[in-house]
C-alpha positions in Angstrom: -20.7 -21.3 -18.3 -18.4 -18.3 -18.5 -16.5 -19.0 -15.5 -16.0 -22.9 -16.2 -14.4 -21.5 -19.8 -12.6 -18.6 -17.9 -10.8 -21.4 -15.5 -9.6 -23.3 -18.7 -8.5 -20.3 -20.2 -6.9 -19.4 -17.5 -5.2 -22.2 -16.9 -3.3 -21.6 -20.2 -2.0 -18.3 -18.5 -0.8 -19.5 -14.6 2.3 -17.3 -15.5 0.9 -14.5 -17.5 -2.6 -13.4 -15.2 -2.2 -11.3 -12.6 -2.1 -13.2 -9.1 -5.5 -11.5 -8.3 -7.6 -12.3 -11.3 -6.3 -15.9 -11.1 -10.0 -18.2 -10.6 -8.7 -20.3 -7.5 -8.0 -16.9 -5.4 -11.3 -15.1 -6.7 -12.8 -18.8 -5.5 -10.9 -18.5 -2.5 -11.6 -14.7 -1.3 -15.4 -14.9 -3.0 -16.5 -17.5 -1.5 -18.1 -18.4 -5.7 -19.6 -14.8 -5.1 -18.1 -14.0 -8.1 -18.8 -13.9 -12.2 -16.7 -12.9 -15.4 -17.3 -11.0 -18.5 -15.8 -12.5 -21.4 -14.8 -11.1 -24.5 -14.1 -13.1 -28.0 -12.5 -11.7 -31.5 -14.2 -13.5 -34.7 -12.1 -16.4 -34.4 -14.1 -17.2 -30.6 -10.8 -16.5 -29.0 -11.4 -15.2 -25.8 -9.4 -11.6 -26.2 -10.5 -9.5 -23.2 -11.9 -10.5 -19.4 -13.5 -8.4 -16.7 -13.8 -10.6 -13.1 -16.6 -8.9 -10.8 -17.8 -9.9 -7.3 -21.3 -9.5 -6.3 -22.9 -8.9 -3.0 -26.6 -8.0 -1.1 -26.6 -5.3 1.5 -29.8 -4.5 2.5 -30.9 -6.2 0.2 -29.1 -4.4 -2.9 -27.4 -5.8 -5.3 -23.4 -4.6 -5.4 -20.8 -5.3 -7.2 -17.7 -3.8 -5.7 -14.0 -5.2 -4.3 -13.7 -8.5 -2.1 -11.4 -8.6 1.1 -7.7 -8.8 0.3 -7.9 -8.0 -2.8 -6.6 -4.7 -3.9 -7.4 -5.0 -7.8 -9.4 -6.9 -10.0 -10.3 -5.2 -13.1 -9.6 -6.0 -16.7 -7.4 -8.0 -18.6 -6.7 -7.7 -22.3 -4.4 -10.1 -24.7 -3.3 -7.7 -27.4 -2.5 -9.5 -30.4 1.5 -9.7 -31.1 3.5 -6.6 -32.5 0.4 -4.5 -32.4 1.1 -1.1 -33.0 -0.2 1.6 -30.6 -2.7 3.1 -32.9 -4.3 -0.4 -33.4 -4.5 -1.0 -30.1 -6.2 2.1 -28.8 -9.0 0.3 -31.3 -8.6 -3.1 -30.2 -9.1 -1.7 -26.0 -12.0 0.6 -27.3 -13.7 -2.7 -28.8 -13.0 -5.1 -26.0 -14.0 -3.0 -23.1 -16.8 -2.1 -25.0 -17.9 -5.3 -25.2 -16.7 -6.5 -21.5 -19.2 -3.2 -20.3 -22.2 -4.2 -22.1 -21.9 -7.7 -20.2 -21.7 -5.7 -16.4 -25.0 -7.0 -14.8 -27.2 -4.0 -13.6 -26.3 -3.0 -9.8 -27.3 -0.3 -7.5 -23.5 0.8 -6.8 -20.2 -0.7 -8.7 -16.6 -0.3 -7.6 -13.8 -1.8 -9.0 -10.1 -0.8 -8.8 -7.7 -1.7 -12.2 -4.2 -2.6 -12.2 -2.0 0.4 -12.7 -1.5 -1.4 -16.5 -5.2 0.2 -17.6 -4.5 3.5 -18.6 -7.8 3.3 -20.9 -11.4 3.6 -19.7 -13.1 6.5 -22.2 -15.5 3.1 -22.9 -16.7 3.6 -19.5 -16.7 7.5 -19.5 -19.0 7.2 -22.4 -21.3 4.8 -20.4 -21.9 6.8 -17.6 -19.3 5.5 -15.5 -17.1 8.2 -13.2 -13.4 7.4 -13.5 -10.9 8.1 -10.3 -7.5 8.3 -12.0 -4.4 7.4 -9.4 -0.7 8.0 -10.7 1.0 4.8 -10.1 5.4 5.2 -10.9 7.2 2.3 -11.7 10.9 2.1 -10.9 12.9 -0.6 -12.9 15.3 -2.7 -10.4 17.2 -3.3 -13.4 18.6 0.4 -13.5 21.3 1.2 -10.9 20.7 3.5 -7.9 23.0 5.8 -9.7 21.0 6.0 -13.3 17.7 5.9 -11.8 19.1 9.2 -9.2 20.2 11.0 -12.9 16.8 10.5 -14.3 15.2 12.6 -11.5 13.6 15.7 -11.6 15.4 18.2 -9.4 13.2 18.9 -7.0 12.6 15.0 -6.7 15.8 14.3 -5.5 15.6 17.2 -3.5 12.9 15.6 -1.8 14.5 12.5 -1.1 17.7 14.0 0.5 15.5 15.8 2.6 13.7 12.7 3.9 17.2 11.3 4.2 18.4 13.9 6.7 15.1 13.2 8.5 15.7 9.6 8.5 19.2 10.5 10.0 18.1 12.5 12.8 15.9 9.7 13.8 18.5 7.8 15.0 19.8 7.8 18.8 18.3 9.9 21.1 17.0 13.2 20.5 16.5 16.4 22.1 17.9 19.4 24.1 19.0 20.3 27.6 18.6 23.7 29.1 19.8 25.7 32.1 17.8 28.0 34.0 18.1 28.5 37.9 14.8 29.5 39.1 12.8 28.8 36.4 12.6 24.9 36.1 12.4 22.7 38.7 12.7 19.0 38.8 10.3 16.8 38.0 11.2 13.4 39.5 7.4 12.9 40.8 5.2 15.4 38.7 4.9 17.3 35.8 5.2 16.8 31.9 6.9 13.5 31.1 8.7 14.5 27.9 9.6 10.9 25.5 13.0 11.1 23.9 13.6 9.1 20.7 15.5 5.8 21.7 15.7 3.9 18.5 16.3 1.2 17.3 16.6 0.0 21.4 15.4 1.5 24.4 17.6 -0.9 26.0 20.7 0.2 24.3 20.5 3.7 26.3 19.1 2.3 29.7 22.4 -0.1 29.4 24.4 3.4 30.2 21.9 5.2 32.3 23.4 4.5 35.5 26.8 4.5 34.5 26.2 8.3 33.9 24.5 8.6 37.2 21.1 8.1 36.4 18.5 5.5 38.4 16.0 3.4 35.8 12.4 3.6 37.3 11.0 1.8 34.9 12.6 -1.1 32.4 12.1 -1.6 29.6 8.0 -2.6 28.7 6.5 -3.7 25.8 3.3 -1.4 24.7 2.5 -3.3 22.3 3.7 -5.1 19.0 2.8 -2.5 17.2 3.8 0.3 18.9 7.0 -0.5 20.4 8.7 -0.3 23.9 9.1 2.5 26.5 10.8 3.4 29.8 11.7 5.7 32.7 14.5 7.1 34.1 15.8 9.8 36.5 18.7 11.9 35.2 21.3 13.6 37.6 19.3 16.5 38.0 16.1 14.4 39.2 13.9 14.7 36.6 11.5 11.8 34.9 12.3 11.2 31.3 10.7 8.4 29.3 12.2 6.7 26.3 10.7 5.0 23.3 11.8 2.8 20.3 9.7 1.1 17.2 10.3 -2.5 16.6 12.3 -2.2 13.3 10.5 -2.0 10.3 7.6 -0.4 11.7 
């Protein structure tokens, strides 16, 4: 009964419901494996819902988080120009109401949107609470007001993952010179990997212009992790090259 009135209600809110508590996707990824709490003001207006999905392993009842779904959680419609005071008393109420309605599980997990910012209904119940921090940046600021707004050591932060970020393209690394002490290592010994992004092939191109010999092209390892290759420099030793596929 509660989920045929949550669809309709629903239905009323295609633009306002978050993608993941809309019914058709908990249908879709819950395979009906899933119920609703429901929660009405004294006009039967349905003011506060709480989607769950239910499982057995071994045997045990769960209610935790279904597969692609990274929250679920509650969803309240505050009444219109609510102050903040009244509505610490309207979320107290609803999620009250939407806890008492939780069917009785051996283990319960959900994960909120970063919106609910109260659960002291659920302290109170027994419930442990794992609080993540969750920064919103509006795309409406420009890069230069949103930079002004930063802490100090923030932005200190970023430049220095900048520089990094800079150093990570082209090649990378050192030569060194010492008669007697290395020797080359065309056939043996550690194969040192040089940074060759974005292209390993952009660097092979002027290998043998420089008087190097490929010994092995360019080869996928795999989507994920990119491409490598071999060469021997002037001096005869083996160095290998790698590159991430951009956006990795």
């Amino acid at each position: 009964m509660n989920k045929e009135e949550y669809r309709r209600w629903a239905n009323d809110r295609i633009t306002d419901l978050p993608l993941f508590l809309q019914p058709w996707l908990l249908d879709s990824v819950c395979l009906q494996e899933w119920d609703i709490a429901l929660h009405r003001n004294k006009e039967n207006k349905i003011i506060g819902v709480l989607p769950f999905f239910t499982f057995r392993k071994n045997g045990l009842k769960i209610i935790g988080m279904p597969y692609l779904i990274p929250y679920m959680g509650i969803y309240l419609d505050y009444p219109a120009n609510q102050k903040r005071t009244s509505a610490y008393e309207f979320e107290k109420e609803v999620l009250t109401g939407l806890i008492a309605q939780i069917p009785s599980s051996v283990f319960l997990q959900q994960k909120f949107y970063p919106e609910c910012t109260y659960g002291l209904p659920f302290f109170w119940k027994q419930y442990r609470l794992d609080w993540r921090y969750t920064y919103h940046l509006s795309l409406q600021q420009s890069e230069e007001s949103i930079w002004e707004n930063m802490e100090g050591s923030a932005r200190t932060q970023l430049d220095v993952y900048k520089r990094q970020d800079s150093m990570m393209t082209g090649v990378g690394g050192a030569l060194s010179h010492s008669p007697g002490f290395y020797s080359p290592s065309a056939t043996e010994g550690t194969l040192v990997y040089l940074n060759a992004n974005p292209d390993v092939q952009i660097v092979l191109d002027r290998i043998e212009a420089a008087g190097g010999k490929i010994a092995v092209p360019k080869t996928e390892i795999s989507p994920e992790h990119g491409y490598m290759a071999v060469f021997i420099d002037t001096e005869g030793n083996r160095v290998a090259l790698h590159s991430v596929p951009p956006g990795m």
